[in-house]
Backbone as ProteinMPNN parsed JSONL, in Angstrom:
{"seq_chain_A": "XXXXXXXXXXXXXXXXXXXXXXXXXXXXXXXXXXXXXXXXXXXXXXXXXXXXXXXXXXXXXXXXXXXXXXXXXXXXXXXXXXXXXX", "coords_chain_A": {"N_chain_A": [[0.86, -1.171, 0.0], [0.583, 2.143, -0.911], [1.299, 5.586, 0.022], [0.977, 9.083, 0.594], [2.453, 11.843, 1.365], [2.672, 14.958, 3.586], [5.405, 17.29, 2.637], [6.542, 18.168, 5.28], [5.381, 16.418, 7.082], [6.838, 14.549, 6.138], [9.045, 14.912, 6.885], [8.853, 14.948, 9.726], [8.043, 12.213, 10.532], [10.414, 10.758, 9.35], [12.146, 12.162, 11.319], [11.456, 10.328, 13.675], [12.077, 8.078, 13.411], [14.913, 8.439, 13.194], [15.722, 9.281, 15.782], [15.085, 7.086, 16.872], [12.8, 5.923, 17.815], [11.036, 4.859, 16.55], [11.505, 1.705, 13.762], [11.269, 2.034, 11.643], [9.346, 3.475, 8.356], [7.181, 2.737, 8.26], [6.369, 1.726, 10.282], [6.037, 4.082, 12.013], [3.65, 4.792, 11.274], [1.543, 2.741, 11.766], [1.67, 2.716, 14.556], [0.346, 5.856, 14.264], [-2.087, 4.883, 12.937], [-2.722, 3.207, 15.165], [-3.639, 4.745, 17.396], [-5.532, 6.55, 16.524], [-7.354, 5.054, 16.075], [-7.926, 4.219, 19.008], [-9.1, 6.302, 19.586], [-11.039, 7.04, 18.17], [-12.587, 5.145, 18.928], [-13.16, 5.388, 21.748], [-14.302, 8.214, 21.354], [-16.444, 7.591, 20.342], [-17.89, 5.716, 22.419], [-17.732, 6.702, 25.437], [-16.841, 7.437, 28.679], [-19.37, 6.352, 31.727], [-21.692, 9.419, 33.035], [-21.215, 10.541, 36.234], [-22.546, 10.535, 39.096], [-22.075, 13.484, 40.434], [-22.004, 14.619, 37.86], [-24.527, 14.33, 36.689], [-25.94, 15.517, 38.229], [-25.027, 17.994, 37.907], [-25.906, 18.553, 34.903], [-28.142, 17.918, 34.795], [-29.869, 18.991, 36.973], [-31.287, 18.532, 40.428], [-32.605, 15.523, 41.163], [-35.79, 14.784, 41.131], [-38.555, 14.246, 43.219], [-41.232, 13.44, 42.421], [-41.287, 12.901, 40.012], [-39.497, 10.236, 39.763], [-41.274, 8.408, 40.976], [-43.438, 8.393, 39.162], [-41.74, 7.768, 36.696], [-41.131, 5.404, 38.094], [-43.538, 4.115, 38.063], [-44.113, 3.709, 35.279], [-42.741, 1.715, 34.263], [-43.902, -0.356, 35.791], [-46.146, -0.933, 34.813], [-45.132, -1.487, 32.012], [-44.126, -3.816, 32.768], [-46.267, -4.831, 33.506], [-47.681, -5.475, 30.993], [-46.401, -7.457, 29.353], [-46.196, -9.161, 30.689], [-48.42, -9.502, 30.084], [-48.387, -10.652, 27.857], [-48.868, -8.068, 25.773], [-48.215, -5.613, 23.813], [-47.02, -3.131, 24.493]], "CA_chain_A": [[0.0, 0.0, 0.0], [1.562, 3.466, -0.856], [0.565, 6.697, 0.734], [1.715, 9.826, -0.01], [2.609, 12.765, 2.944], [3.262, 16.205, 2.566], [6.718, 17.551, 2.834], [6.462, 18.351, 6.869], [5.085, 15.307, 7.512], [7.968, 13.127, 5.879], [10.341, 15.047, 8.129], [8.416, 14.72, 11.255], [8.388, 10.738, 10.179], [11.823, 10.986, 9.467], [12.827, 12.327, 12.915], [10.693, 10.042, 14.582], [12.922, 7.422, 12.76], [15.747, 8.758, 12.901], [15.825, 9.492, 17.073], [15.025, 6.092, 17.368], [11.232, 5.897, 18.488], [10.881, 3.405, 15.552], [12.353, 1.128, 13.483], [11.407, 1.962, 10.094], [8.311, 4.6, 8.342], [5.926, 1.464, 8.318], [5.975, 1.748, 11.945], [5.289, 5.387, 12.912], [2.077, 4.378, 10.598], [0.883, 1.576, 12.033], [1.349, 3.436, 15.509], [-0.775, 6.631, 14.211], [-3.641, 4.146, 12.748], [-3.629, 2.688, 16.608], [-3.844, 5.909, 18.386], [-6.519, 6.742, 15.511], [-8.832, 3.586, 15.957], [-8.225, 4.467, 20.078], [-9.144, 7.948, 19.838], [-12.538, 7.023, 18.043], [-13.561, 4.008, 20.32], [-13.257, 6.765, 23.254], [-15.55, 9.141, 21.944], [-17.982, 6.299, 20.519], [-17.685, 5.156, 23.686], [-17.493, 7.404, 26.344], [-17.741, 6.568, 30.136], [-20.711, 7.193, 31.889], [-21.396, 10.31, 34.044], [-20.837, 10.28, 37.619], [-23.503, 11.549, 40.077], [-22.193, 14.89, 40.698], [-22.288, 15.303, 36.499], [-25.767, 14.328, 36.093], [-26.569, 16.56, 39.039], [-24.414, 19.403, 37.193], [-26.127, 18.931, 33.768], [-29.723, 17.683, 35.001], [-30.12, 19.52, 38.291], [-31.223, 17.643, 41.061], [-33.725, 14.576, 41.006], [-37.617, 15.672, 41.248], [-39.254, 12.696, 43.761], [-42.013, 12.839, 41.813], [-40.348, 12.373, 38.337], [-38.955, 9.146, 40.198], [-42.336, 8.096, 41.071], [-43.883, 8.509, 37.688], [-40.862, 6.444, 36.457], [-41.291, 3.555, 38.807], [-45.269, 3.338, 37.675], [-44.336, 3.755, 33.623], [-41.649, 1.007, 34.399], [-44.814, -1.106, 36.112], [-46.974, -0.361, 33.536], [-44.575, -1.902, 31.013], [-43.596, -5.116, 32.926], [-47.04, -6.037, 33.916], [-48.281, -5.731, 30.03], [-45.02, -7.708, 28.734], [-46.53, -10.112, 31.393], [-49.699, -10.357, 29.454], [-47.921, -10.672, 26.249], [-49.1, -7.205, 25.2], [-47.544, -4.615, 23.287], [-47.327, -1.18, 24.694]], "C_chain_A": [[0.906, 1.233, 0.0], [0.765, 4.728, -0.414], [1.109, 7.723, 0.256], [1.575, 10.971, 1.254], [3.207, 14.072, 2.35], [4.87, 15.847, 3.265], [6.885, 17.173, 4.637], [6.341, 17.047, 7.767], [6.357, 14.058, 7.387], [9.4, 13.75, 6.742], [10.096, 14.511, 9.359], [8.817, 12.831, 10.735], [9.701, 10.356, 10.097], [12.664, 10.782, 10.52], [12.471, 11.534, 13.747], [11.752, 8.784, 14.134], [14.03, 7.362, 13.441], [16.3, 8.921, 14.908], [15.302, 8.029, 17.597], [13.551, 5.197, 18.072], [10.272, 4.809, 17.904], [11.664, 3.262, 14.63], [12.337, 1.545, 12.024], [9.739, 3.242, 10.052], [7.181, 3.656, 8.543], [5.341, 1.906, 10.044], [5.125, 2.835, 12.823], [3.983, 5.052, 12.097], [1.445, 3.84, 11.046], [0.34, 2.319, 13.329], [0.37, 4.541, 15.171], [-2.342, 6.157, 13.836], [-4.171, 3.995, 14.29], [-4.225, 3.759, 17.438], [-5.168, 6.683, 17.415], [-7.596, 6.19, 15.926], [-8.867, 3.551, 17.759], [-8.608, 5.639, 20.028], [-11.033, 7.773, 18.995], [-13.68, 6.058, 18.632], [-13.492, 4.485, 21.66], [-14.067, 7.304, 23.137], [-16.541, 8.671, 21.555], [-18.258, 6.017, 21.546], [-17.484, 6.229, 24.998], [-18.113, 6.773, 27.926], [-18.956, 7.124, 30.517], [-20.565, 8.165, 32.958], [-21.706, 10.019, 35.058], [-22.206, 10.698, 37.735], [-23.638, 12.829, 40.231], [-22.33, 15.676, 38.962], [-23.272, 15.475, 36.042], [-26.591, 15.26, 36.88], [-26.437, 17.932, 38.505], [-25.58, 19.313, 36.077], [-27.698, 18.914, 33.98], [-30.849, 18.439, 36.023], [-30.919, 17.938, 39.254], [-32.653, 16.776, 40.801], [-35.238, 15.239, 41.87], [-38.215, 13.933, 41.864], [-40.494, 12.355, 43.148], [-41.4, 12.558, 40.261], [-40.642, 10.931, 38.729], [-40.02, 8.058, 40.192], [-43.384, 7.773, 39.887], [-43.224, 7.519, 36.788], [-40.917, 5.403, 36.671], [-42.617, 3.308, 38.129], [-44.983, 2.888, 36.201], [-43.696, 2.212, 33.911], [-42.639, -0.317, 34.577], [-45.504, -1.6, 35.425], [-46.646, -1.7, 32.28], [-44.406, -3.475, 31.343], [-45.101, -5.609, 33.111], [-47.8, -6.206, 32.133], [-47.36, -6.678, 29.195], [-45.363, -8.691, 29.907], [-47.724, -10.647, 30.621], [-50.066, -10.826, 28.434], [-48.538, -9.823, 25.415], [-47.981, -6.446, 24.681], [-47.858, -2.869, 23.671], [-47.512, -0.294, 23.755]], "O_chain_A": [[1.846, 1.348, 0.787], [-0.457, 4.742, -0.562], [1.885, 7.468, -0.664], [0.617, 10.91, 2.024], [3.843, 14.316, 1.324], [5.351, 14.925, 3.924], [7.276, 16.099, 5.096], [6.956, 16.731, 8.785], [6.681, 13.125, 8.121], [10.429, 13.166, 7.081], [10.859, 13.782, 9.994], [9.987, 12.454, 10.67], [10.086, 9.516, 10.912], [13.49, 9.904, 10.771], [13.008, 11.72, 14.839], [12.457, 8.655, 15.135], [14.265, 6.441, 14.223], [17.454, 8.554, 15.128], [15.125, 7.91, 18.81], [13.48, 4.111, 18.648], [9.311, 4.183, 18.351], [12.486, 4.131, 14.339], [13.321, 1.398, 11.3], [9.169, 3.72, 11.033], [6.187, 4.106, 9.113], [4.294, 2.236, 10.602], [4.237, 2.778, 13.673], [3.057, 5.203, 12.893], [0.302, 4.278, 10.914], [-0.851, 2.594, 13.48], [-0.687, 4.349, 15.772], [-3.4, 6.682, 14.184], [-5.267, 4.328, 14.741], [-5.249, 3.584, 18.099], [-5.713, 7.581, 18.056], [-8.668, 6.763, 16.124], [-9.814, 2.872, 18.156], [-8.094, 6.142, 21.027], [-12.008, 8.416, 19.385], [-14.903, 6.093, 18.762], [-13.836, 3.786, 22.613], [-14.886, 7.404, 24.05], [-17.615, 8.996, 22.062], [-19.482, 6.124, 21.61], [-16.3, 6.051, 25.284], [-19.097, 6.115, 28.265], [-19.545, 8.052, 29.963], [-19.643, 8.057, 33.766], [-22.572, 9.147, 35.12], [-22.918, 11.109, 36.82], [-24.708, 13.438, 40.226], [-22.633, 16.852, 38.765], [-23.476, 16.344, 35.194], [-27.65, 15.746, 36.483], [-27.29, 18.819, 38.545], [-26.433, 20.162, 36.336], [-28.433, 19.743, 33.443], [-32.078, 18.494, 35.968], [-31.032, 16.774, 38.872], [-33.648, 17.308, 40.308], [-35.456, 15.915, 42.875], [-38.275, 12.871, 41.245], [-40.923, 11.204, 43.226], [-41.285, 11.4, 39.858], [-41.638, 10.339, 38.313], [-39.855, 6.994, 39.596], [-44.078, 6.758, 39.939], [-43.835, 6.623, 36.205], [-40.821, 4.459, 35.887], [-42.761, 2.201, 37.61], [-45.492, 1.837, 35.81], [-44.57, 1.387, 33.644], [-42.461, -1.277, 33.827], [-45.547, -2.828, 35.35], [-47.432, -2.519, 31.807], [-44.506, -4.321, 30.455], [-45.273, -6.806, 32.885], [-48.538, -7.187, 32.047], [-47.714, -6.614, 28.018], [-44.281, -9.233, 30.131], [-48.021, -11.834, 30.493], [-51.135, -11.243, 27.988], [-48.898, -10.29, 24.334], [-46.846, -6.65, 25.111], [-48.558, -1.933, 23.284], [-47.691, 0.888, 24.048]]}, "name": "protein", "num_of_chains": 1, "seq": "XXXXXXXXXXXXXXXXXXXXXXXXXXXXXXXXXXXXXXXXXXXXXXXXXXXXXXXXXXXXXXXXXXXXXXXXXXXXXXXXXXXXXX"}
């Protein structure tokens, strides 16, 4: 497979070479694909937010919300008991 890089780039590659960091140009390649294909299964992926983030972005939990929630939630399991379709 051939690629083609600008000027800047085949120095930086070069130096990266050349200082010893790898063995050959194949290499710094292979390495920028991995850090590539990790850098987009991070933000596909992202962890989930804490407590104090969902408190930051959501404000704080409403007890009736919660309440309303638990019944829909009820709702759903006892019709999915009666082999209905919500």
């Amino acid at each position: 497979m051939g690629y083609a890089l600008a000027e800047e780039q085949r120095r930086y590659v070069a130096g990266l070479v050349k200082a010893g960091r790898f063995s050959n140009q194949s290499e710094v390649v292979r390495e920028a694909l991995r850090r590539m294909a990790a850098q987009d299964l991070a933000y596909l992926s992202p962890p989930p937010l804490t407590p104090a983030q969902v408190e930051a972005i959501y404000g704080s939990a409403d007890p009736q919300a919660e309440q309303v929630g638990h019944a829909a939630f009820q709702a759903l399991r006892a019709a999915a008991h009666k082999g209905a379709r919500p």
